[in-house]
Backbone atoms as SQL, in Angstrom:
CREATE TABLE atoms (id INTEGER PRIMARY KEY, chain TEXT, resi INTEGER, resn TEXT, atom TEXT, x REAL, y REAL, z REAL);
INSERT INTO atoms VALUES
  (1, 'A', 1, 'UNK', 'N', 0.850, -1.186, 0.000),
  (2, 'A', 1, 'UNK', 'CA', 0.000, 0.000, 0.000),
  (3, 'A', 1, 'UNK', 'C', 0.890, 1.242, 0.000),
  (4, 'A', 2, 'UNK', 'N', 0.416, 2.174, -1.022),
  (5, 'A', 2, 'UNK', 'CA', 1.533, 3.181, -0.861),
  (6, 'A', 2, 'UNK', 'C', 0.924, 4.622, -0.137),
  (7, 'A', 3, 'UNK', 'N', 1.829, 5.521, 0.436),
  (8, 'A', 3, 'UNK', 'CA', 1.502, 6.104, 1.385),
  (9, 'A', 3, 'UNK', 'C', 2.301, 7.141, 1.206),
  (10, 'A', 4, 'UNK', 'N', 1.424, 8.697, 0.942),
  (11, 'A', 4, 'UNK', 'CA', 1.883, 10.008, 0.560),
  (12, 'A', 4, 'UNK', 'C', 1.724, 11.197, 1.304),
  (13, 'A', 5, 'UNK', 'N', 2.542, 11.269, 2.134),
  (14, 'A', 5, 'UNK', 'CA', 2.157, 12.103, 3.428),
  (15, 'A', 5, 'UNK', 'C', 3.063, 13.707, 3.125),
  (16, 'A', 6, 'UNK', 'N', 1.810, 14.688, 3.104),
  (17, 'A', 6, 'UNK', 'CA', 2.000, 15.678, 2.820),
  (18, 'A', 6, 'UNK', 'C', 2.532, 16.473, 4.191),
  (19, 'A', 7, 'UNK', 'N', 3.037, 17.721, 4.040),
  (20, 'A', 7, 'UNK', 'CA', 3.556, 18.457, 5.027),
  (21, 'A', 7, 'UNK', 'C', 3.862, 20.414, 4.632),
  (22, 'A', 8, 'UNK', 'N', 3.855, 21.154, 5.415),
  (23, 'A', 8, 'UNK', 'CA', 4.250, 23.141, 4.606),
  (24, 'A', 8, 'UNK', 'C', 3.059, 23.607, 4.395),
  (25, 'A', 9, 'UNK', 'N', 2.048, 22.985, 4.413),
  (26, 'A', 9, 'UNK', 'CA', 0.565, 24.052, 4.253),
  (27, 'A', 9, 'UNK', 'C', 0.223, 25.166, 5.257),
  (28, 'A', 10, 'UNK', 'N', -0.620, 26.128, 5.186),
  (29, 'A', 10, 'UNK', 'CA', -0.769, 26.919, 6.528),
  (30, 'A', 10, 'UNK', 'C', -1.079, 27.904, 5.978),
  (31, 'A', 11, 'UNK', 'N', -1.270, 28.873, 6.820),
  (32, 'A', 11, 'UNK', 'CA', -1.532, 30.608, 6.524),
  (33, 'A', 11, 'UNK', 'C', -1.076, 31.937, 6.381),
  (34, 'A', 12, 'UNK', 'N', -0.976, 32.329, 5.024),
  (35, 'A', 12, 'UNK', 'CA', 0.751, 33.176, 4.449),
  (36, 'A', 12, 'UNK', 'C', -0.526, 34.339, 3.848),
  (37, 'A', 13, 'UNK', 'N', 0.476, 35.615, 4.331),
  (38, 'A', 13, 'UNK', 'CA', -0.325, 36.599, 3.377),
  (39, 'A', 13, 'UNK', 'C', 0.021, 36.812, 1.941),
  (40, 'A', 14, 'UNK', 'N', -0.867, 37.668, 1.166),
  (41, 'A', 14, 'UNK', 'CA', -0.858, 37.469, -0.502),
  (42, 'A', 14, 'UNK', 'C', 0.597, 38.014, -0.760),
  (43, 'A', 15, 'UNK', 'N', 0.929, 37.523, -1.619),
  (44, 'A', 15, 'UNK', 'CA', 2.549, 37.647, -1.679),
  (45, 'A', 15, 'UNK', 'C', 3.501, 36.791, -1.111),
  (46, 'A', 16, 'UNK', 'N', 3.327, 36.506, -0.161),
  (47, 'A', 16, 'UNK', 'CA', 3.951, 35.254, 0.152),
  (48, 'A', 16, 'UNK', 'C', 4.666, 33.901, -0.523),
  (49, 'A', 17, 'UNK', 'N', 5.662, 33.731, 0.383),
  (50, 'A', 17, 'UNK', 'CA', 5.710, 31.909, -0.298),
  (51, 'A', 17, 'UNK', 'C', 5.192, 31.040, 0.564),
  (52, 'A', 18, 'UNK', 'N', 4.891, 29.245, 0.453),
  (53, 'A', 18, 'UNK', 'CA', 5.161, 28.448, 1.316),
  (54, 'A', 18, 'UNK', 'C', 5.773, 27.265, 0.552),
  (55, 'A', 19, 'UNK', 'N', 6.035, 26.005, 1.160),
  (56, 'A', 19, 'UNK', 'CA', 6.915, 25.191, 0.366),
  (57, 'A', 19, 'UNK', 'C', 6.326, 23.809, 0.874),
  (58, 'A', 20, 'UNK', 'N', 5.397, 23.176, -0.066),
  (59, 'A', 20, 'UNK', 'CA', 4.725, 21.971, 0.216),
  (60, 'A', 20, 'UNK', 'C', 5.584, 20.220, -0.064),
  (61, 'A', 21, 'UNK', 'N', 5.831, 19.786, 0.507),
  (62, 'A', 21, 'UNK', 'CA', 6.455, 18.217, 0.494),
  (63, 'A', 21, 'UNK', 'C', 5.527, 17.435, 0.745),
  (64, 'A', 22, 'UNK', 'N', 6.466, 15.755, -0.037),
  (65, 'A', 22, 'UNK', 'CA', 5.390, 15.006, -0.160),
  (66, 'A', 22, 'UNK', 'C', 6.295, 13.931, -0.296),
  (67, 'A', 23, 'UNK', 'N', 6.302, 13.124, 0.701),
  (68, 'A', 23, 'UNK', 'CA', 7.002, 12.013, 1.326),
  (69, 'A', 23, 'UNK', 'C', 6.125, 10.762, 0.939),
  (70, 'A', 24, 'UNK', 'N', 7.222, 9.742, -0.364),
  (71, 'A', 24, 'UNK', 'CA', 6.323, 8.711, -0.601),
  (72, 'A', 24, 'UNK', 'C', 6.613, 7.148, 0.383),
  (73, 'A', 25, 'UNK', 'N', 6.198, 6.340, 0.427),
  (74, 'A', 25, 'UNK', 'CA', 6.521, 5.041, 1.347),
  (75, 'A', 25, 'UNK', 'C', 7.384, 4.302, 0.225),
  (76, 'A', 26, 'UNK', 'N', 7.740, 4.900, -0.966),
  (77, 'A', 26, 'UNK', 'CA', 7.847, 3.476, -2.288),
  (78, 'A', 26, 'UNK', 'C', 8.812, 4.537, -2.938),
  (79, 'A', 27, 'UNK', 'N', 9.585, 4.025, -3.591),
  (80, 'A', 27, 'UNK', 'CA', 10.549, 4.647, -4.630),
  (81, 'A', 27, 'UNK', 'C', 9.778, 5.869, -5.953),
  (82, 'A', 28, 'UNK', 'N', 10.045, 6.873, -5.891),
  (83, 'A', 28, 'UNK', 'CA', 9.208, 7.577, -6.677),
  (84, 'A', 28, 'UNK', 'C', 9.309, 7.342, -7.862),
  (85, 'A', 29, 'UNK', 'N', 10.614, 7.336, -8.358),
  (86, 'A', 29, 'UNK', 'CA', 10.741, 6.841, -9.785),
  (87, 'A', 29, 'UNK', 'C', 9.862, 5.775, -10.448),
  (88, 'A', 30, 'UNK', 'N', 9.743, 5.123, -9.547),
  (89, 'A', 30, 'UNK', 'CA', 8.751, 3.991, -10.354),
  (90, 'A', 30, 'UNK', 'C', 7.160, 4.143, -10.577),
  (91, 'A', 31, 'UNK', 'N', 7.156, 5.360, -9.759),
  (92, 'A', 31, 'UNK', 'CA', 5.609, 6.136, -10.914),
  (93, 'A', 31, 'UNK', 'C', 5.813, 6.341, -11.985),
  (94, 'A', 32, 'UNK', 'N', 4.733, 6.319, -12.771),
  (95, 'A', 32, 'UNK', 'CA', 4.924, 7.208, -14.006),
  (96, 'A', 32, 'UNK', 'C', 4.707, 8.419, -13.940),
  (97, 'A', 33, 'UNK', 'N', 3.837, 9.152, -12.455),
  (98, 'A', 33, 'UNK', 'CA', 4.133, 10.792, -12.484),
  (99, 'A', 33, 'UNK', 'C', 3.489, 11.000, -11.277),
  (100, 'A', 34, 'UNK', 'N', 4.051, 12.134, -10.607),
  (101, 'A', 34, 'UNK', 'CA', 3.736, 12.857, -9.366),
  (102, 'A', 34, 'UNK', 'C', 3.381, 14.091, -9.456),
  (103, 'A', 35, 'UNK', 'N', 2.476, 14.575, -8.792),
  (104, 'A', 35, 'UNK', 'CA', 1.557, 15.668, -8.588),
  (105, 'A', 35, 'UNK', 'C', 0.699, 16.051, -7.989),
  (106, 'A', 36, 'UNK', 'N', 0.367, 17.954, -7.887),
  (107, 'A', 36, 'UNK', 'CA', 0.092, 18.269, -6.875),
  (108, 'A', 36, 'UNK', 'C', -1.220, 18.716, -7.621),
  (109, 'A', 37, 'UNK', 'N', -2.439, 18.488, -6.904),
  (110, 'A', 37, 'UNK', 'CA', -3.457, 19.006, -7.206),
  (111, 'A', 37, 'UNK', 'C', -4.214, 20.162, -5.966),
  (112, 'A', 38, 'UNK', 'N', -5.254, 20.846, -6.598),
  (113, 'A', 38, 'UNK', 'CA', -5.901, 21.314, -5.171),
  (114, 'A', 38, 'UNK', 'C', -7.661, 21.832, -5.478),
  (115, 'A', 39, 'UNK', 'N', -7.866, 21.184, -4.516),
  (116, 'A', 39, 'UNK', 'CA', -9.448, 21.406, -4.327),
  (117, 'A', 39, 'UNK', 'C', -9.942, 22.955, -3.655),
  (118, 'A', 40, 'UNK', 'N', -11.121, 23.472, -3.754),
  (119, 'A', 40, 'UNK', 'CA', -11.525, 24.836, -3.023),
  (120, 'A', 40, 'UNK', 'C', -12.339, 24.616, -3.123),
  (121, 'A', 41, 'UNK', 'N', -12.879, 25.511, -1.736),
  (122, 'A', 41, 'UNK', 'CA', -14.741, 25.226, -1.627),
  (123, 'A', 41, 'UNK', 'C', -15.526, 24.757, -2.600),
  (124, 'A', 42, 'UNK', 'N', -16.405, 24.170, -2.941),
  (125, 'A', 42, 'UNK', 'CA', -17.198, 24.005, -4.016),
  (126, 'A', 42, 'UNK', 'C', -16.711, 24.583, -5.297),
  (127, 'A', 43, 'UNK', 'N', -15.263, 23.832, -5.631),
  (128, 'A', 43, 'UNK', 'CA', -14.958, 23.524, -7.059),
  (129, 'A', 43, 'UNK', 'C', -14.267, 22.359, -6.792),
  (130, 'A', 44, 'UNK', 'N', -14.171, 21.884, -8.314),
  (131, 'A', 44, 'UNK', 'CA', -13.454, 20.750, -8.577),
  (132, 'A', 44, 'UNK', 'C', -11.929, 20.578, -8.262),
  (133, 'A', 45, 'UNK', 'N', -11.429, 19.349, -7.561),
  (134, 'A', 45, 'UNK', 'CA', -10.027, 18.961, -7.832),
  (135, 'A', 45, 'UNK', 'C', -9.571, 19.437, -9.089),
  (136, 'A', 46, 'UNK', 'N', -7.953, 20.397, -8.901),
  (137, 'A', 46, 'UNK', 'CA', -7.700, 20.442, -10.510),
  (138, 'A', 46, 'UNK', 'C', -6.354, 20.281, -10.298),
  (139, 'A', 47, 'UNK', 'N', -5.646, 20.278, -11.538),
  (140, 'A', 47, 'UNK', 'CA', -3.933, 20.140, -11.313),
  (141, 'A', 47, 'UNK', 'C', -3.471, 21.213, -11.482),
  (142, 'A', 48, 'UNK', 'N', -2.475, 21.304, -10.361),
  (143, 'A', 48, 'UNK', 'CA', -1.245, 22.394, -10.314),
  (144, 'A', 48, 'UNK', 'C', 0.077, 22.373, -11.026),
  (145, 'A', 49, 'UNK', 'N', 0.468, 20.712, -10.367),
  (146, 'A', 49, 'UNK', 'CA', 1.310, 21.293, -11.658),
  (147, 'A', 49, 'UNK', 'C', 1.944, 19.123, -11.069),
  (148, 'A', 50, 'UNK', 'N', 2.746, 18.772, -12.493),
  (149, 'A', 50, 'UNK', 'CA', 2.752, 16.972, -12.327),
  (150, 'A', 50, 'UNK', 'C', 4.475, 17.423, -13.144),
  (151, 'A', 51, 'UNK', 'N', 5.236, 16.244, -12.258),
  (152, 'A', 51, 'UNK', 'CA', 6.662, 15.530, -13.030),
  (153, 'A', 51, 'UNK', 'C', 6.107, 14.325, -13.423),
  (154, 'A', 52, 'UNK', 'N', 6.622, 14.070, -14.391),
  (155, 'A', 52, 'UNK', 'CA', 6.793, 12.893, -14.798),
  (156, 'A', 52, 'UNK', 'C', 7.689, 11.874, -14.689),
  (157, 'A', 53, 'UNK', 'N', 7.983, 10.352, -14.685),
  (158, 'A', 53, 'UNK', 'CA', 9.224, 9.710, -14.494),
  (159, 'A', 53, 'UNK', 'C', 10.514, 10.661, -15.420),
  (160, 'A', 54, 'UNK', 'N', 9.895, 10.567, -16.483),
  (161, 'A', 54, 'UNK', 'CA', 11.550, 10.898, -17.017),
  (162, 'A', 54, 'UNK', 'C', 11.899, 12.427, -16.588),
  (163, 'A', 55, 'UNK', 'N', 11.308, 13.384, -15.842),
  (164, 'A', 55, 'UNK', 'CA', 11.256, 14.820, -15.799),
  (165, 'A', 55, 'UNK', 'C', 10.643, 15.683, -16.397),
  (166, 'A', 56, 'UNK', 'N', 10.169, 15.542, -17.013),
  (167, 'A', 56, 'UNK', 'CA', 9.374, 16.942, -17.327),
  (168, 'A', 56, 'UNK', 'C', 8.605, 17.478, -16.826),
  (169, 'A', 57, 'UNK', 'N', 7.794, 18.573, -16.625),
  (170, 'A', 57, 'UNK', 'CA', 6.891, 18.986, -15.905),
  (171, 'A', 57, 'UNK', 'C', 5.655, 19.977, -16.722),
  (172, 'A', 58, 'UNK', 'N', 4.967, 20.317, -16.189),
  (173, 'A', 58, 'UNK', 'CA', 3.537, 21.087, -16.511),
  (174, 'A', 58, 'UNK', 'C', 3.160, 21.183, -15.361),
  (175, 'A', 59, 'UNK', 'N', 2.491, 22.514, -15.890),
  (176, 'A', 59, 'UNK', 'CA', 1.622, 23.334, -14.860),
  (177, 'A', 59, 'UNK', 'C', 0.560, 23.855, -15.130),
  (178, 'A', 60, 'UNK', 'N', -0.242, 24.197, -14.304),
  (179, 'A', 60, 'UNK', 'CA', -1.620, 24.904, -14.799),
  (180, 'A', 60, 'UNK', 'C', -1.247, 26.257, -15.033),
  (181, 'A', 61, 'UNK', 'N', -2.177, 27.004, -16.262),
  (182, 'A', 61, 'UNK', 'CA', -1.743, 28.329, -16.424),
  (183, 'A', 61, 'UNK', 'C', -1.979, 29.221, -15.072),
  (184, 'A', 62, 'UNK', 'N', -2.767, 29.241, -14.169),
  (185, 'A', 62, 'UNK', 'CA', -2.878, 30.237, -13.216),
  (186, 'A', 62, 'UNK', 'C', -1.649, 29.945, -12.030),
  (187, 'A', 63, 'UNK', 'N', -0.628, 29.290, -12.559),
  (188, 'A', 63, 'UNK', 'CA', 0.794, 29.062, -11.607),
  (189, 'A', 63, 'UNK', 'C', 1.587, 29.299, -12.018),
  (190, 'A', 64, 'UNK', 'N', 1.597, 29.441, -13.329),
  (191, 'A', 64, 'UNK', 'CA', 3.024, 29.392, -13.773),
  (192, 'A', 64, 'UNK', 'C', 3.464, 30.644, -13.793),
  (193, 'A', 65, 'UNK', 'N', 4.853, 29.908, -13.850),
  (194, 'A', 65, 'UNK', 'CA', 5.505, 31.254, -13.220),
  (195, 'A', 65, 'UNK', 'C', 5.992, 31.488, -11.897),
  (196, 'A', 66, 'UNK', 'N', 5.032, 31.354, -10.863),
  (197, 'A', 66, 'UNK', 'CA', 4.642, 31.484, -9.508),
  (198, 'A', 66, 'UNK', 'C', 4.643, 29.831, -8.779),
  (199, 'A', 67, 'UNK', 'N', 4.755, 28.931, -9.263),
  (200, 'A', 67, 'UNK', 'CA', 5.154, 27.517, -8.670),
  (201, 'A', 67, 'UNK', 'C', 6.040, 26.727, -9.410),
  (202, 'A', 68, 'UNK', 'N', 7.019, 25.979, -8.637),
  (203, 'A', 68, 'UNK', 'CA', 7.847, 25.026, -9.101),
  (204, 'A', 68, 'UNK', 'C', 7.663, 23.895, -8.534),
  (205, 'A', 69, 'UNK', 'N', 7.328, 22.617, -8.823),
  (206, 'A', 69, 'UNK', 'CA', 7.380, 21.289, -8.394),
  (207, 'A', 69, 'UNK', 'C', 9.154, 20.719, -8.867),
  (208, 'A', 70, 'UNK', 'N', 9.437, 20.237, -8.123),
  (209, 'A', 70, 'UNK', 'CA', 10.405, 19.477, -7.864),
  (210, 'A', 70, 'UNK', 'C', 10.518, 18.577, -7.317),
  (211, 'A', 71, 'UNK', 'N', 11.615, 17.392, -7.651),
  (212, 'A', 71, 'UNK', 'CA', 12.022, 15.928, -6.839),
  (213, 'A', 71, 'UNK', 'C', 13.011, 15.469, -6.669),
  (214, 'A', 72, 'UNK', 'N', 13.164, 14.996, -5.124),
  (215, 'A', 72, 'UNK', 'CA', 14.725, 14.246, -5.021),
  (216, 'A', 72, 'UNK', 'C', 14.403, 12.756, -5.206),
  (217, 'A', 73, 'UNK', 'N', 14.715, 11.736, -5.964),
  (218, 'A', 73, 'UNK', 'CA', 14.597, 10.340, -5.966),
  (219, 'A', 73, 'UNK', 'C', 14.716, 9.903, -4.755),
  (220, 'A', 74, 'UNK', 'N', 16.217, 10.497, -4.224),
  (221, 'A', 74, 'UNK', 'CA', 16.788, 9.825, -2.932),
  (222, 'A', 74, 'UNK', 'C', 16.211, 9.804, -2.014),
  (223, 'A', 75, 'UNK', 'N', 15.069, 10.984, -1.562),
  (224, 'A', 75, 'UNK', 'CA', 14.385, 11.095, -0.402),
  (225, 'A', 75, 'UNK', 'C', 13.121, 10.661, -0.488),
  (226, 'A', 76, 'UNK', 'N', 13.114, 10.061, -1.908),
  (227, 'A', 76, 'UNK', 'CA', 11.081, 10.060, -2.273),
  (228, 'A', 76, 'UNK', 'C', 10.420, 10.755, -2.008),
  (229, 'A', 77, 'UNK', 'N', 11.013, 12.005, -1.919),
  (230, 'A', 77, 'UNK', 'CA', 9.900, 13.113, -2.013),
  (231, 'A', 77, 'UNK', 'C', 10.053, 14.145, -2.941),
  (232, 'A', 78, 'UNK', 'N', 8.674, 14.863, -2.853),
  (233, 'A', 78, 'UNK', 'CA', 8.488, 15.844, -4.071),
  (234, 'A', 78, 'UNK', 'C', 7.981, 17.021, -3.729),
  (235, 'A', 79, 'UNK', 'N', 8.268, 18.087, -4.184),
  (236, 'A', 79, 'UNK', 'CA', 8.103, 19.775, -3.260),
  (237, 'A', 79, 'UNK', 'C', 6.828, 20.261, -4.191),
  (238, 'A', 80, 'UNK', 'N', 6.579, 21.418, -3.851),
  (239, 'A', 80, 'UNK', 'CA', 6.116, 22.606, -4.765),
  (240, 'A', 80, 'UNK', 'C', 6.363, 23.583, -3.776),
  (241, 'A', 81, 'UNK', 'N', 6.986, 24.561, -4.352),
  (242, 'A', 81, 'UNK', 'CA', 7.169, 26.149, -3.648),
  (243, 'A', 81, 'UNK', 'C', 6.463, 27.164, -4.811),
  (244, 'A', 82, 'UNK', 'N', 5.901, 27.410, -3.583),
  (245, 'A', 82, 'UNK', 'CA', 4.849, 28.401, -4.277),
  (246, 'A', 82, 'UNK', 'C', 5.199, 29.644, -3.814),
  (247, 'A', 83, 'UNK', 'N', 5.232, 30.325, -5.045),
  (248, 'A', 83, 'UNK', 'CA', 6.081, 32.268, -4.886),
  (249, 'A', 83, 'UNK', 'C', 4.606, 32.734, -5.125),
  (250, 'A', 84, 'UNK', 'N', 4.656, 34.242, -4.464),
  (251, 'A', 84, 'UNK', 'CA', 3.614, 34.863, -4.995),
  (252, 'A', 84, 'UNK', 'C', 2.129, 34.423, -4.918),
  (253, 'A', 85, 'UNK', 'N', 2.111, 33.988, -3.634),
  (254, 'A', 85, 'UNK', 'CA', 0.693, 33.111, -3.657),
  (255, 'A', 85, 'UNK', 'C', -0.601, 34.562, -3.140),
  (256, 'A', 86, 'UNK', 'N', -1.600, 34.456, -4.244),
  (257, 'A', 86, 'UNK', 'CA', -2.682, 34.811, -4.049),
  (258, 'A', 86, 'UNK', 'C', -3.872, 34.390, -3.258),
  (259, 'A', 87, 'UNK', 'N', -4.915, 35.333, -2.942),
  (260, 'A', 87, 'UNK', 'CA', -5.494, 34.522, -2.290),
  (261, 'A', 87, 'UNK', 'C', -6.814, 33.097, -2.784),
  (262, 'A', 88, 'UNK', 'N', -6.457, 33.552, -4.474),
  (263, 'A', 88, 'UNK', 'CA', -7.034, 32.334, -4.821),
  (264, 'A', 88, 'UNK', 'C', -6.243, 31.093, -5.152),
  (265, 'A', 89, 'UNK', 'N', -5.329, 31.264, -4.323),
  (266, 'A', 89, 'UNK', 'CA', -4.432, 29.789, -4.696),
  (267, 'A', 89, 'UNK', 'C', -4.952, 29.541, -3.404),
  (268, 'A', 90, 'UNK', 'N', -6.016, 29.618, -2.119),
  (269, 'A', 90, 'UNK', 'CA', -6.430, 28.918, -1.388),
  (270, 'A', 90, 'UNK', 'C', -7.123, 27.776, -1.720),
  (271, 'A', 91, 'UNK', 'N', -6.511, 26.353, -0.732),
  (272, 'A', 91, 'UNK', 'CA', -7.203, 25.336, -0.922),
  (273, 'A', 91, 'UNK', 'C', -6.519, 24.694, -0.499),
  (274, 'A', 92, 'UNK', 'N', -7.535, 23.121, -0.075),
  (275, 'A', 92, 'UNK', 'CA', -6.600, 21.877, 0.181),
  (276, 'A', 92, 'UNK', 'C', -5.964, 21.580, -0.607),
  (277, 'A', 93, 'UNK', 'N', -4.007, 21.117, -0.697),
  (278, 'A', 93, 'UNK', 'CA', -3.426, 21.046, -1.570),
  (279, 'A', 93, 'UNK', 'C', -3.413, 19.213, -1.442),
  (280, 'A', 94, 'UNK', 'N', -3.355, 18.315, -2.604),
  (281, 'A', 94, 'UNK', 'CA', -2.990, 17.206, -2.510),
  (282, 'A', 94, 'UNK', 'C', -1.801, 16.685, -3.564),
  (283, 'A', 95, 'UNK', 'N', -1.360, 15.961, -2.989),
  (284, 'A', 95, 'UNK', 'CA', -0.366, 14.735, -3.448),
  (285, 'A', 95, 'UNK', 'C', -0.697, 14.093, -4.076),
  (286, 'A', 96, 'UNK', 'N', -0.621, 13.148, -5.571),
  (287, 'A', 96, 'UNK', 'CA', -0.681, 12.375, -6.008),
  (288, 'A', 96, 'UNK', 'C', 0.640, 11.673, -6.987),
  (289, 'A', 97, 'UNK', 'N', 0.519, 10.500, -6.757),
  (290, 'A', 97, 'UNK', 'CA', 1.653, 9.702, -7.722),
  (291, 'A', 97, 'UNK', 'C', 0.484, 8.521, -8.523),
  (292, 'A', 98, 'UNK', 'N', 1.120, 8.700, -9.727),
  (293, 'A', 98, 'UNK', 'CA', 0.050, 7.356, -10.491),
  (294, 'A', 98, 'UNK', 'C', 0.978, 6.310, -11.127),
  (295, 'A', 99, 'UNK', 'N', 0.680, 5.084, -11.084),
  (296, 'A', 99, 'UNK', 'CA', 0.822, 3.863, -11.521),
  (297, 'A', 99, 'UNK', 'C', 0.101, 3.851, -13.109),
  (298, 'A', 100, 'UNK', 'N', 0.828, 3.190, -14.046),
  (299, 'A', 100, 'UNK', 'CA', 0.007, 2.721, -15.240),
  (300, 'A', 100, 'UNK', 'C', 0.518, 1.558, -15.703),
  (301, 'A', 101, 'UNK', 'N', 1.079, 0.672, -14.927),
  (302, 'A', 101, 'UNK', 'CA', 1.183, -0.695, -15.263),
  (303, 'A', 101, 'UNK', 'C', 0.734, -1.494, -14.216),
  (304, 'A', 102, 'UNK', 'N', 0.319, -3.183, -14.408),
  (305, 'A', 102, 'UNK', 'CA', -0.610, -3.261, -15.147),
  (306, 'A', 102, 'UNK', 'C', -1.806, -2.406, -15.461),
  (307, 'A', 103, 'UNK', 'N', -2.042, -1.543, -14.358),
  (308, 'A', 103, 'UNK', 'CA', -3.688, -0.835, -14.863),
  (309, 'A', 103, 'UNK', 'C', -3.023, 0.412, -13.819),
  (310, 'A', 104, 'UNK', 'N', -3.791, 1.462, -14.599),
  (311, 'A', 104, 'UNK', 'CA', -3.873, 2.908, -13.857),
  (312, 'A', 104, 'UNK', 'C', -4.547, 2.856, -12.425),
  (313, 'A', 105, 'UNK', 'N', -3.504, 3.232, -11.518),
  (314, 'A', 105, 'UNK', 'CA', -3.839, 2.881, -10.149),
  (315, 'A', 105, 'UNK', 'C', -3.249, 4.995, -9.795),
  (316, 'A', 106, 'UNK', 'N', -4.300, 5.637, -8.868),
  (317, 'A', 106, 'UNK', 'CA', -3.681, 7.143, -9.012),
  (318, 'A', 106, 'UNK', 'C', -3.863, 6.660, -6.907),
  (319, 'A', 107, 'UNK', 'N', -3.108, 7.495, -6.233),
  (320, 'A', 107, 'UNK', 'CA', -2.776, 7.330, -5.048),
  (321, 'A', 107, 'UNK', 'C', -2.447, 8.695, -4.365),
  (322, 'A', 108, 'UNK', 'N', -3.350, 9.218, -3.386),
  (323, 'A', 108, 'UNK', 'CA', -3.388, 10.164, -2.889),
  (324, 'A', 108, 'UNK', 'C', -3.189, 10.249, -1.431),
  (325, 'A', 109, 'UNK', 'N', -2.537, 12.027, -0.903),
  (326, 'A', 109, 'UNK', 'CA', -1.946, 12.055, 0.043),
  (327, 'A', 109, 'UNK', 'C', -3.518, 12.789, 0.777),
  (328, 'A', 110, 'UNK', 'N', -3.368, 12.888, 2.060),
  (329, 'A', 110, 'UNK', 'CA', -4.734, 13.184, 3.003),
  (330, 'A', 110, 'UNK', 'C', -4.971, 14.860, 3.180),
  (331, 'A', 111, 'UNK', 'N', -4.065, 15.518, 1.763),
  (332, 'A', 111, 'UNK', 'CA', -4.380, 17.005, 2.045),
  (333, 'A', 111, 'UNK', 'C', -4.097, 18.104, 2.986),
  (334, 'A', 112, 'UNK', 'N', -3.105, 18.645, 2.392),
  (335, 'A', 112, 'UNK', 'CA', -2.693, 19.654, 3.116),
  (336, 'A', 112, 'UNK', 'C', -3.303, 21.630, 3.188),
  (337, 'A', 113, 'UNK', 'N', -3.968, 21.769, 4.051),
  (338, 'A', 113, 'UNK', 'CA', -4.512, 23.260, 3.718),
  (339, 'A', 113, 'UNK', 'C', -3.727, 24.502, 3.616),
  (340, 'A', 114, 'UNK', 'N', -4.238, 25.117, 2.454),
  (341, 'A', 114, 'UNK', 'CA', -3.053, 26.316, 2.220),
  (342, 'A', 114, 'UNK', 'C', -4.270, 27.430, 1.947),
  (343, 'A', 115, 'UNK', 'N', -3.636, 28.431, 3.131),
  (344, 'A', 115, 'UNK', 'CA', -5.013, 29.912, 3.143),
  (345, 'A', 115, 'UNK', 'C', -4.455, 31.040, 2.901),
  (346, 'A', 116, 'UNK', 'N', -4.559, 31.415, 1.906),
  (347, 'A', 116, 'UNK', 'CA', -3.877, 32.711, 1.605),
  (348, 'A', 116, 'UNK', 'C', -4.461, 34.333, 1.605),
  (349, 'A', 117, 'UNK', 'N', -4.483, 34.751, 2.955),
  (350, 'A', 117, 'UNK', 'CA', -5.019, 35.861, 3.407),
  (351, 'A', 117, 'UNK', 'C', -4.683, 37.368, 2.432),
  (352, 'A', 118, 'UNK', 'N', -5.703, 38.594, 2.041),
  (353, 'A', 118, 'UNK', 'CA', -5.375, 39.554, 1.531),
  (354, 'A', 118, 'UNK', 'C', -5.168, 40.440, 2.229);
């Protein structure tokens, strides 16, 4: 069972940074991709921004620029530092790493809250 325990969420005024981690139980590399999504009141889960095994990355347009996801293999974990946070980058932030062999298996961390006061 794999296990993605988030950590850095909290309450920063607009402008601000904070710096979210995400500690996996399993070797990260052997996802095919890790990423941070985030939910807000009554909207949908959406993506912030995903690495992929081999590195690359994407982001949603309302981050870029203003977030970097990053990963150390060695530590199995994976960041996002977020510059310049507005107060609509409030929301539970989550973790995810996905599997696609044999079958798409996606695996999520228990959400970390990030409130970004004006």
């Amino acid at each position: 069972q794999v296990q993605l325990v988030e950590s850095g969420g909290g309450l920063v005024q607009a402008g601000g940074s904070l710096r979210l981690s995400c500690a996996a139980s399993r070797n990260i590399i052997s996802f095919n991709a890790m990423g941070w999504y985030r939910q807000a009141p009554g909207n949908q889960r959406e993506l912030v921004a995903r690495v992929i095994r081999a590195g690359s990355t994407n982001y949603a347009d309302s981050v870029k620029g203003r977030f970097t996801i990053s990963r150390d293999n060695a530590k199995n974990t994976v960041w996002l530092q977020m510059n310049s946070l507005k107060p609509e980058d409030t929301a539970v932030y989550y973790c995810n790493a996905v599997d696609v062999y044999p079958k798409i298996v996606d695996y999520w961390g228990q959400g970390t809250q990030v409130t970004v006061s004006s």
